[in-house]
N, C-alpha and C positions, 0 to 999 in steps of 0.2 A: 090337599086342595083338589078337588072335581069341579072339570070342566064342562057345561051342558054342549050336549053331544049335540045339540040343534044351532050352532054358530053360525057365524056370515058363509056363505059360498065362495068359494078360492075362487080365483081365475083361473079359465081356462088354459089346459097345461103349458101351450106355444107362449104363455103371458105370463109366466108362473115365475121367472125367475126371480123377482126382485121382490114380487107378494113374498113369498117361499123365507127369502131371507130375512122381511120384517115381521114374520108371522115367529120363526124360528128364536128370531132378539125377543121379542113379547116372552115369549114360551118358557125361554131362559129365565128372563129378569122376573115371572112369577115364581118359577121355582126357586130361585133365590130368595123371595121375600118370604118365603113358606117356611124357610131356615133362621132368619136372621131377621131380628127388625134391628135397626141402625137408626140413630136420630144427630144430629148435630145443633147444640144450643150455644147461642153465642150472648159475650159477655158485653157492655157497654162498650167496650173500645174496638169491637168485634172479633175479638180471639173466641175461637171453638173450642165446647167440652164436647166428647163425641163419646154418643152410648149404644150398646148394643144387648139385645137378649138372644140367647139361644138354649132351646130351641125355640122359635114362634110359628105358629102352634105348639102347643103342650100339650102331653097326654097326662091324664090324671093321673095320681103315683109316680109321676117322674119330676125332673127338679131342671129351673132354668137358671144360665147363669147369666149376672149383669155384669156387663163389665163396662169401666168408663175411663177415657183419655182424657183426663186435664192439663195433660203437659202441654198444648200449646197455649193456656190463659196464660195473659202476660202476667196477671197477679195469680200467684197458686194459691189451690183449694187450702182451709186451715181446717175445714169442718162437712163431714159430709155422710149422707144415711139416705137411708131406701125404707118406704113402706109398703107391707103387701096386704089388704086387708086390716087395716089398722095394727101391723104387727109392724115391731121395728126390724128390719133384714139389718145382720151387720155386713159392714162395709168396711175393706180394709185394704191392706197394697199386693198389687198382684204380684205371688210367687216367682214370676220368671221374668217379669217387664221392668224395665227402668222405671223413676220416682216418677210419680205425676199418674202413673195406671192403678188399676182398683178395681175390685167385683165385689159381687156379692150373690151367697148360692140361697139360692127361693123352692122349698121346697111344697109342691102340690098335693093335696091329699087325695088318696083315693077314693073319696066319695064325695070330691068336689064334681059337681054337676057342668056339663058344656057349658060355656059361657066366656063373654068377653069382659074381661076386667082389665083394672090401671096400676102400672107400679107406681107410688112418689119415689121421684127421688128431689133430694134438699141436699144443699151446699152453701158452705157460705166461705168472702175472702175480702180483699181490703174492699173490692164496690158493694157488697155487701150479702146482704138473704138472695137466693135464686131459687127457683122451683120446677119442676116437671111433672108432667105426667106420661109414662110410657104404655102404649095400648099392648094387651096379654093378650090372646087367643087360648083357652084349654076346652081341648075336643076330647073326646070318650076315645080310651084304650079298647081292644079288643085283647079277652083275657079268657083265658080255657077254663073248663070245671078238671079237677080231680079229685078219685075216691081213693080213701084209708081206711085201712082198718087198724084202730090204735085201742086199749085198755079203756072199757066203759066207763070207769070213774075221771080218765081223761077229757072225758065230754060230756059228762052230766057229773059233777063234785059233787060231795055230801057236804054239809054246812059247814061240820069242821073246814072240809078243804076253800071251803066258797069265804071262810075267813083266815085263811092262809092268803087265798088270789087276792083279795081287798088290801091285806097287808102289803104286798109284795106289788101293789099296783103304785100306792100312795109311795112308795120307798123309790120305784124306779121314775117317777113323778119329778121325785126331790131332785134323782139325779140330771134326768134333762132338763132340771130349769136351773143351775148350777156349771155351766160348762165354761171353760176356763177362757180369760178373758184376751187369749192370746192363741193365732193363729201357731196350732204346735206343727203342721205338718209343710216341709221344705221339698218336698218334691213329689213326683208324680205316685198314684195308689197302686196298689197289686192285689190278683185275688188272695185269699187267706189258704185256698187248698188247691191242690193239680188235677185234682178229680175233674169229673163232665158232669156240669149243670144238666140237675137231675127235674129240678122241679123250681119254674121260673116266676120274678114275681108278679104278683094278679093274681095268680090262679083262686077262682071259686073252689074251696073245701068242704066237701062231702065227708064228713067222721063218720064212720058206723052208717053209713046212711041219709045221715041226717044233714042241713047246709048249717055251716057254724060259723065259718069266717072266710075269709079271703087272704092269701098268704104274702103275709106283710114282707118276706124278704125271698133270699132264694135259694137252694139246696144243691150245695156238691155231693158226689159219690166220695163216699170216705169211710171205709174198713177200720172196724174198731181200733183205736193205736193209733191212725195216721196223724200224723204231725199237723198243726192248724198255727196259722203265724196272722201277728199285725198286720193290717190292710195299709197302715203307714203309723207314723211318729204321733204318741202319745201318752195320756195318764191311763191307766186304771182305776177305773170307777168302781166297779163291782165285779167279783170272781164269786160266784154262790148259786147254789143249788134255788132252782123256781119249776115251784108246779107246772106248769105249763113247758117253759125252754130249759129245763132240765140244769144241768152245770152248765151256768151261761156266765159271762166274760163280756162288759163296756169298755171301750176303750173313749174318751177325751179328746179328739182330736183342735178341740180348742173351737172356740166361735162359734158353739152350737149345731158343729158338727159331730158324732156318734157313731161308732159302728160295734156290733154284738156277734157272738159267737155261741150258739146253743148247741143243747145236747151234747156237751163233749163227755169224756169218760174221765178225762182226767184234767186239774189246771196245773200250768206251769210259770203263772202268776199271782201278785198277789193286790189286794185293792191300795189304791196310793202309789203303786209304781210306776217310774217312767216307761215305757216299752219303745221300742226303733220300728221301722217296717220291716218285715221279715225276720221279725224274732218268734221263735216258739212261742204262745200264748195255754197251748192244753194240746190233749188229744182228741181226736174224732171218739164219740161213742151212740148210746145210746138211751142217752135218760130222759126225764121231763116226756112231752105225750111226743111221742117218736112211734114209729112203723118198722124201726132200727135202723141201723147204725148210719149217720149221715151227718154234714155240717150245716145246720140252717144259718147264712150270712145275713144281718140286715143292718138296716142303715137309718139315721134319723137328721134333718134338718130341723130346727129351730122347733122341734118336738114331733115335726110332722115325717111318718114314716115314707120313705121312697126307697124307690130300684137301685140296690148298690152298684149293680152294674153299671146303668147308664149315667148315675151320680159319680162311681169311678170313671167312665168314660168320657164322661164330661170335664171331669178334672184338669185328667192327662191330656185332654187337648190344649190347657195353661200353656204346656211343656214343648207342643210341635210347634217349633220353627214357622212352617207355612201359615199356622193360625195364625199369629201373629202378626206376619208379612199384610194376611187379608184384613185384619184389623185396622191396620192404618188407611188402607183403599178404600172402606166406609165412611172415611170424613169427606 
């Protein structure tokens, strides 16, 4: 949020105490709404559902989460969903809150343009259909150029390989529209490797030169062999060699959530298996269009790719105690 620098004139300093400290509450309570929008909809007998997004504002590529308290209607929710752009967000019961709480993760795409748009959210219980609309904010990321220099036919394919990528595009397709109909993962996420993010996500990609794409996840340092684990509890989707992310590895985290593991050198999974957080998944290496040896992490919501990081980080706040605590002071 930017404040224009041409504002009212303070009182003079002898007068200043009591401006000083209404100016200071103002100052606060915008920075707060900059974080959080919170709404509270009340039912015909007037018991409150209480909803909140965070974060409001959005940056493009990042992901926001809804979350909502029905526990104090006196008749409980039986039926309830979120729309974002005519897409159906799923909605389900929050990991660490007693029955009656709910989220649901909204993921932005990177080439959505600044702009204010509306979540739906729809509920229904014994009074019946209820409806909302919650107001989004997504403002423009600021995101770095970086140059590689990767293998020519990495970035200009000959037709053979330009029908390899077609195949392998339509295949990983199936799999994000496919994801299991149940929340797999019980507890907070972890990164996949100990290394130091090397190359974060947004950045504009320079290959050979030339601008080609924008990097959809983000890069640990990881020496050929280094061990690469679950980011949390799920299936395997696919463990296979792809033109582009080399030996790359899906994991199912259920609800249309997704995270991938490229260029490894080696896997230690296989497609159809359960996996935990922190199990082995493969090795760090350096296949698919790689610069060498490295772990590209990335992340998908409801197909749309975002920041695993701040999509992990957004998680793991389920899990803090004091989020929590603050959740309930927005009703």
């Amino acid at each position: 949020m930017t404040i224009d620098e041409h504002g009212p004139e303070l009182p003079k300093p002898h007068r200043f105490t009591r401006w000083k400290i209404l100016y200071a509450l103002v100052a606060f309570l915008m920075c707060c709404a900059a974080e959080v929008y919170a709404a509270a909809q009340r039912d015909a007998d007037g018991s409150a559902l209480a909803i909140r997004l965070i974060p409001n504002p959005v940056v493009n590529g990042n992901v926001v989460l809804l979350e909502i308290d029905t526990s104090h209607l006196v008749d409980p929710v039986v039926g309830i969903q979120a729309k974002f752009k005519e897409e159906i967000i799923p909605v389900y019961e929050h990991p660490a809150r007693e029955a009656g709480f709910f989220i649901g993760l909204i993921g932005i795409d990177y080439y959505n343009k600044p702009e204010k748009v509306s979540v739906a959210l729809e509920w229904t219980n014994r009074q019946g259909y209820h409806a909302t609309d919650l107001s989004l904010e997504i403002i423009k990321g600021r995101f770095k150029s970086e140059k590689l220099k990767v293998q020519p036919r990495k970035v200009s394919p000959s037709r053979k390989d330009r029908t390899r990528i077609a195949r392998e595009r339509s295949e990983l397709k199936s799999i994000y529209a496919s994801s299991h109909i149940a929340r797999l993962w019980h507890s907070s996420f972890q990164r996949p490797a100990t290394g130091k993010v090397t190359s974060p996500f947004g950045s504009k990609r320079l290959l050979n030169g030339k601008v080609r794409s924008y990097h959809s996840g983000l890069d640990f340092r990881a020496p050929t062999g280094t061990p690469i684990y679950a980011a949390n509890d799920g299936i395997v989707k696919m463990a296979k060699n792809l033109f582009y992310s080399g030996n790359h590895v899906i994991v199912d985290h259920g609800m249309a959530l997704f995270t991938g593991y490229s260029h490894l050198n080696e896997f230690r999974v296989k497609p159809g298996q359960t996996v935990y957080k922190g199990q082995e998944i493969g090795l760090a290496g350096a296949t698919g269009r790689a610069s060498g040896p490295y772990l590209h992490w990335s992340a998908r919501i409801n197909g749309v790719k975002v920041d695993p990081l701040q999509l992990m980080e957004l998680i793991n706040s389920l899990f803090d105690a004091s989020n929590t605590a603050e959740f309930r002071t927005t009703r």
